[in-house]
N, C-alpha and C positions, 0 to 999 in steps of 0.2 A: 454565495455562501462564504461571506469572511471569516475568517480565522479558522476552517476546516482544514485538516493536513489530512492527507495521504503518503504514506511511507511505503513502499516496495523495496525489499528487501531481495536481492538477488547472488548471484553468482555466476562467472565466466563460460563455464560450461555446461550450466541448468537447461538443457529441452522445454522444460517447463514455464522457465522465466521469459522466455520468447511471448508465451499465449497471455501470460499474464500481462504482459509490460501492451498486447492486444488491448485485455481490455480493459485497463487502464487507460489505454488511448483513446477507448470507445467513452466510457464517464467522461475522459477530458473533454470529449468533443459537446459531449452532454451541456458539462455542467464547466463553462469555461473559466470559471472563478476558483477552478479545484486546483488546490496550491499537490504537487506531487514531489515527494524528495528518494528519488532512485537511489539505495546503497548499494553496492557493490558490498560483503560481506568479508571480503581481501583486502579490501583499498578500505574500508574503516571498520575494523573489528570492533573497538570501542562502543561504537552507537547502537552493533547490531549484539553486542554481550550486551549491552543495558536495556534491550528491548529482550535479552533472553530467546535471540532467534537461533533456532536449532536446524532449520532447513531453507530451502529455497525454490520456491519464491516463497516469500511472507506479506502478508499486506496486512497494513497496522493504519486505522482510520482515528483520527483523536480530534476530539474538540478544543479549540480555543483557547482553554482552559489547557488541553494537554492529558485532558481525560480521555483513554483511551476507550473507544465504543464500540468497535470491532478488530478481532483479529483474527485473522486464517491464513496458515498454512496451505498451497497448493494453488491452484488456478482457478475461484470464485468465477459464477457466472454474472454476468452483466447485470443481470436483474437482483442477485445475491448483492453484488458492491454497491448496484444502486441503491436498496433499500438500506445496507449499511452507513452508508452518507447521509441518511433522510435522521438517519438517528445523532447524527453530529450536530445536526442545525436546532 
């Protein structure tokens, strides 16, 4: 799946961000063309005010383009991110 991005959006001390960054791992293992760019929300404020992230975890899927095709807030189930992906290609 070329030019698919995946963005996770996290934080140092998010419980949540643990399960997430899971299964995140679990698509990767999937779909191993999944480009992933983990922010830290401390360490670049910038990227994650222009994505307008207000918590953590966030996971933000964009096409190629840079069109954004899915967004959620919280810990997405495997089956949730994967059909979100299907919508990038």
């Amino acid at each position: 799946m070329p030019g698919m991005k995946l963005e996770l959006y996290t934080s140092a001390f998010c419980g949540p961000c643990h399960a997430a960054r899971a299964v995140v791992a679990d698509a990767r293992a999937l779909v191993p063309a999944l480009e992933v760019d983990e922010a830290d929300v401390a360490a670049r404020p910038d990227q994650a005010e222009a994505r307008d992230i207000r918590s953590t975890p966030t996971i933000v899927v964009t096409r190629d383009d840079g069109e954004v095709v899915f967004r959620a807030a919280g810990v997405p189930s495997l089956d949730k991110l994967l059909g979100a992906m299907a919508l990038a290609v």
